[in-house]
N, C-alpha and C positions, 0 to 999 in steps of 0.2 A: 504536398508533404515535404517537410525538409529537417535535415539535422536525424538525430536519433534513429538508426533502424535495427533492429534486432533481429527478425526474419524478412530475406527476400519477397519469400511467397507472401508472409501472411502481413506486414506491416502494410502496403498498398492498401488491404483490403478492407484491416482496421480501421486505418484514414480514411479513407474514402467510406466508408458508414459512418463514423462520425461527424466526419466533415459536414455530410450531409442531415442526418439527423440531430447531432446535438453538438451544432457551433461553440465555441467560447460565450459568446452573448448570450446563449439560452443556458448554456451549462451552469453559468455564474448563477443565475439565478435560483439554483436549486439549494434548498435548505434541508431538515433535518429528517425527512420522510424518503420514503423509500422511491429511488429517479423511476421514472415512468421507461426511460430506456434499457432498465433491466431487463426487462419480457424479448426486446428484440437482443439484446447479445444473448440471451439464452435462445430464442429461436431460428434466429435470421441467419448469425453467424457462429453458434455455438460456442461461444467464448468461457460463456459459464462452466459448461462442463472438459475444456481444452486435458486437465491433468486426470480426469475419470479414464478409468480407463476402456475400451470399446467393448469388454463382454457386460461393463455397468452401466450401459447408455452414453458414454461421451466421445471423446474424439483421440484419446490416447495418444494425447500428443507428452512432449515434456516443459519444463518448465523454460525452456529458451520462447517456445510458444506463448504462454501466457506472460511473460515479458513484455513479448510485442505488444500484445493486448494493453496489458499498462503502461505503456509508452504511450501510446495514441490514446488512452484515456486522460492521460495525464497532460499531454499536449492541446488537448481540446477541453482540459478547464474540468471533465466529467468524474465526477464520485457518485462512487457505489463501492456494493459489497465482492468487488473482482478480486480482491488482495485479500480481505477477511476470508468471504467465503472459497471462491473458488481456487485462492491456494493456500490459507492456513489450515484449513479446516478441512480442505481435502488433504493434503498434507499429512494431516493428522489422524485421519481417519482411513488411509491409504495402510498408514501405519498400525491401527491399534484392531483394524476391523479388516483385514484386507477380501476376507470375501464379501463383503461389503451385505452382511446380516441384517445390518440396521433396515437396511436401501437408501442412508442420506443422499449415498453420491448416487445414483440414480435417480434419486428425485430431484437433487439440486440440475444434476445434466438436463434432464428431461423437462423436468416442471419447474425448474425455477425456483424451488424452496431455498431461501436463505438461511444455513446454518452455518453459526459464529461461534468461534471458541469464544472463552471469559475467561484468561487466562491470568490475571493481575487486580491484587488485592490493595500494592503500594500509593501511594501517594504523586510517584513516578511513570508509572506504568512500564516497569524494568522488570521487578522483580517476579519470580516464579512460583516462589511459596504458596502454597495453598493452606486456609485456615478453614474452608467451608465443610460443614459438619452435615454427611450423610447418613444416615441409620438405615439406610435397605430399602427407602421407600421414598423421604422425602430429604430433600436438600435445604441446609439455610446459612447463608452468609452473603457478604457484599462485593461486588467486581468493581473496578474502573477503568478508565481509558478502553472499555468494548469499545474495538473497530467494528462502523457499523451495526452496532449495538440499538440505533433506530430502523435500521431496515432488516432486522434479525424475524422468521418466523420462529428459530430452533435455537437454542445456547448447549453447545459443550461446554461443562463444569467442569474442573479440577476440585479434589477435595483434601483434606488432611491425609486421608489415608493411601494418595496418589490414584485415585480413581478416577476415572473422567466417565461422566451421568451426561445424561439429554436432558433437556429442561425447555418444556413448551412455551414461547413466548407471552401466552395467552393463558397459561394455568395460573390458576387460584394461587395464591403467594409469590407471584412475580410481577415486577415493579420496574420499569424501563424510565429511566431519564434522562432526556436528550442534555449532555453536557455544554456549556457556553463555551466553543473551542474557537478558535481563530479562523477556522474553517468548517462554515457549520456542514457545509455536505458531506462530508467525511459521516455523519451520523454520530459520533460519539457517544458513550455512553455511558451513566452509573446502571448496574444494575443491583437488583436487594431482591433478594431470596428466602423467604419465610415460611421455611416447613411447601417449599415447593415441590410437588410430584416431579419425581425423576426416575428415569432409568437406568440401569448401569449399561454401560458401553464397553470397558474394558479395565483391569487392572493394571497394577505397575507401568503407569506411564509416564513418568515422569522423563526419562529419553525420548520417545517420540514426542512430548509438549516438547522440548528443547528444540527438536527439530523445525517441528513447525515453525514455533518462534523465529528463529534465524532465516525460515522461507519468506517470512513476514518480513522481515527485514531487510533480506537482500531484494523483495519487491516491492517494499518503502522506497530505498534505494533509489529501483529502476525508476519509482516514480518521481521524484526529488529531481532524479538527472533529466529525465523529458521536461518537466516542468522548467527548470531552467537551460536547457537548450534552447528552448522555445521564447525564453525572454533576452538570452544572447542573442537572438535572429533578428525580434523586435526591436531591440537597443541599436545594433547594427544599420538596420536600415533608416529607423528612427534618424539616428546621427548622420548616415547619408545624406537624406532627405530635408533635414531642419537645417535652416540656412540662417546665419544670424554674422552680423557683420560684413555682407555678402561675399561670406564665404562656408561651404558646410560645414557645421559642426564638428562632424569626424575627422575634420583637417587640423582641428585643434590639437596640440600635443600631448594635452592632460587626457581628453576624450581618446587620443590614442592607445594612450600606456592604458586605461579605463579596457577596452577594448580586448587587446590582447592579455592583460590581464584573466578575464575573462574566457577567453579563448583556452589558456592553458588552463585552469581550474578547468573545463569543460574534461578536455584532453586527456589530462590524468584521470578523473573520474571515471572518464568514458573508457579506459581501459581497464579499473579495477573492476567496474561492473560487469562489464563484456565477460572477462576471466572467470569471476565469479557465475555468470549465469550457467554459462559452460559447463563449468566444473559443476555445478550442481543438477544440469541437464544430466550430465556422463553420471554424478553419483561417485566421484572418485573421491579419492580419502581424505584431500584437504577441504572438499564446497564448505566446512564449514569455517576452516580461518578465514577462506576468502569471502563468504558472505558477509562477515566482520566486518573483512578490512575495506568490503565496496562498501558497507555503510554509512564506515566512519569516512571514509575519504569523500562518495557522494554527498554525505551531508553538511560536511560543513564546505565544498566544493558550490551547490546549489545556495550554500546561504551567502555566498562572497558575491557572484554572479547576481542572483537577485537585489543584491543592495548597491551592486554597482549599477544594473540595470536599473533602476531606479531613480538614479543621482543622472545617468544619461540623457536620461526623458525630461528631468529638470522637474517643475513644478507638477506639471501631467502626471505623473509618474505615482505623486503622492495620492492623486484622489481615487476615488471610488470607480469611477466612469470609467478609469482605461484600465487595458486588459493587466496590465503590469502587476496590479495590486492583488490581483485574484491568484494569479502565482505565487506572490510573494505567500499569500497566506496559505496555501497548499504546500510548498515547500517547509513553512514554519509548522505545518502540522507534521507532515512525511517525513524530518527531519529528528522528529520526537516518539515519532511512534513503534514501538518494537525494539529500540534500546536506542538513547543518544550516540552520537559519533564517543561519547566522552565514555561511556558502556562498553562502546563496540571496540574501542582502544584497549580499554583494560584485558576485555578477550583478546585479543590478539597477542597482546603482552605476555599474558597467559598462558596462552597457547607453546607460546616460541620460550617459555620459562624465564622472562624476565619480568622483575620487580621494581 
């Protein structure tokens, strides 16, 4: 393992299970069904249920914990529903249900049920508005950009009237479409809801959806940043290693300033992210500017680095076969998901009362 670590204890641990069960070369290959190494981070190493808390089946840790976990997901190329489920949606239901009545987060901890908020109605997948129309019984309206909206058994709903329902991924009027995204493991998703059976879960939530959203984001983020950490390390050695002229590559001076370049984009990001996990670990009054601002600074941090990396590797770099490319489209999706860097500015601009 190298570059990125978030926790001492747990980041070795993460690595080293994925390492081992689901390399870059097999990660890549997975599409829009749900990964078969969900079962083991929910049982092996309890990843899934990291933010449940231990009187609900999981591991009561915080979110610097589930960090790690998507760091070495993201390092190793693997998508699933670790960011949906296990911190939006716990997240959110931490918030709206805290004795946890439903049992989602016990059953997500224990059994592996994948429950996904549907929190975005836009064309962007930014916005928060809810237009979905509940009458007490059944839900009907349309979602977009579901993270993991294909490996979903459960959807949290938002509705007009700030309500958030359950909604069986398997019930009569619901309609799951796996989206053509740049990254098909990601799962993405439309979903369409027609007079679908639903539950209520809770009222006025419109502040905890906020919340979550932005937990979504600052763990977009972490992932964006692993994902190019991990292409800064390739490029690097890469350019050691490739000898042209006989002399290395990385001796070149363009390849250099490429290099460090990259290096600082790393640097700074790796600090706003850090700050931010923190801060949202502890729960202190700012984790939410600083979610913001690690994900405007991570994301377009992770898009400079993979394009440099990229141009490093030369030709390689462009196809399919090397691992470079499978970052590249992980970060072009983590970079988009849960609000652009260009979103996450205007919050923070906001925040701080400037126009």
């Amino acid at each position: 393992m190298a570059g990125l670590m978030l926790s001492a204890e747990l980041s070795p641990v993460f690595a080293r299970f994925l390492d081992q069960r689901s390399p870059v070369e097999v990660s890549r290959l997975a599409g829009a069904a749900r990964p078969e190494l969900w079962a083991g981070l929910v049982e092996e190493v309890g990843a899934a249920g990291l933010l449940v808390e231990d009187e609900h089946g999981g591991q009561g840790a915080t979110l610097t914990e589930l960090a790690a976990a998507v760091a070495e997901t993201s390092r190793c190329g693997w998508s699933g529903p670790l960011v949906a489920a296990s911190g939006v949606a716990v997240t959110l239901l931490r918030l709206v249900d805290p004795a946890d009545a439903t049992g989602l987060r016990r059953a997500l901890a224990e059994q592996g049920r994948i429950v996904v908020p549907a929190l975005h109605e836009d064309g962007a997948g930014v916005a928060l508005d809810a237009t979905a129309r509940w009458d007490g019984r059944t839900v009907s309206g349309r979602r977009t950009f579901v993270d993991s909206g294909t490996h979903a058994d459960t959807f949290l709903v938002t509705t007009s009237g700030a309500d958030l329902v359950l909604v069986d991924a398997t019930a009569p009027g619901v309609r799951v479409t796996a989206m053509e995204a740049v990254d098909p493991g990601r799962g993405l998703a439309l979903l369409d809801l027609d007079a679908a059976p639903a539950v209520l879960v809770a009222g006025g939530v419109t502040d905890a959806v906020r919340d979550a959203w932005l937990t979504g984001a600052l763990l977009t983020a972490v992932d964006a940043l692993a994902a190019a950490d991990r292409a800064f390390h390739l490029a690097r050695d890469y350019a050691v290693d490739r000898v042209q002229f006989g002399r290395p590559v990385a001796s070149f001076q363009s390849v250099k300033h490429k290099l460090v370049d990259m290096y600082a984009e790393l640097e700074t990001a790796t600090s706003a992210v850090l700050a931010a996990v923190s801060a949202a670990a502890e729960g202190t009054d700012d984790w939410r500017f600083a979610a913001s601002a690690a994900k405007a600074r991570a994301g377009d941090a992770a898009m400079v680095v993979l394009r440099e990396a990229v141009q490093v590797h030369g030709g390689i770099g462009f196809t399919w076969e090397h691992e470079i490319s499978h970052h590249f489209r992980r970060v072009t999706t983590a970079r988009a998901l849960y609000g652009t860097p260009t979103a996450h500015r205007a919050l923070v601009a906001e925040e701080r009362g400037v126009r």
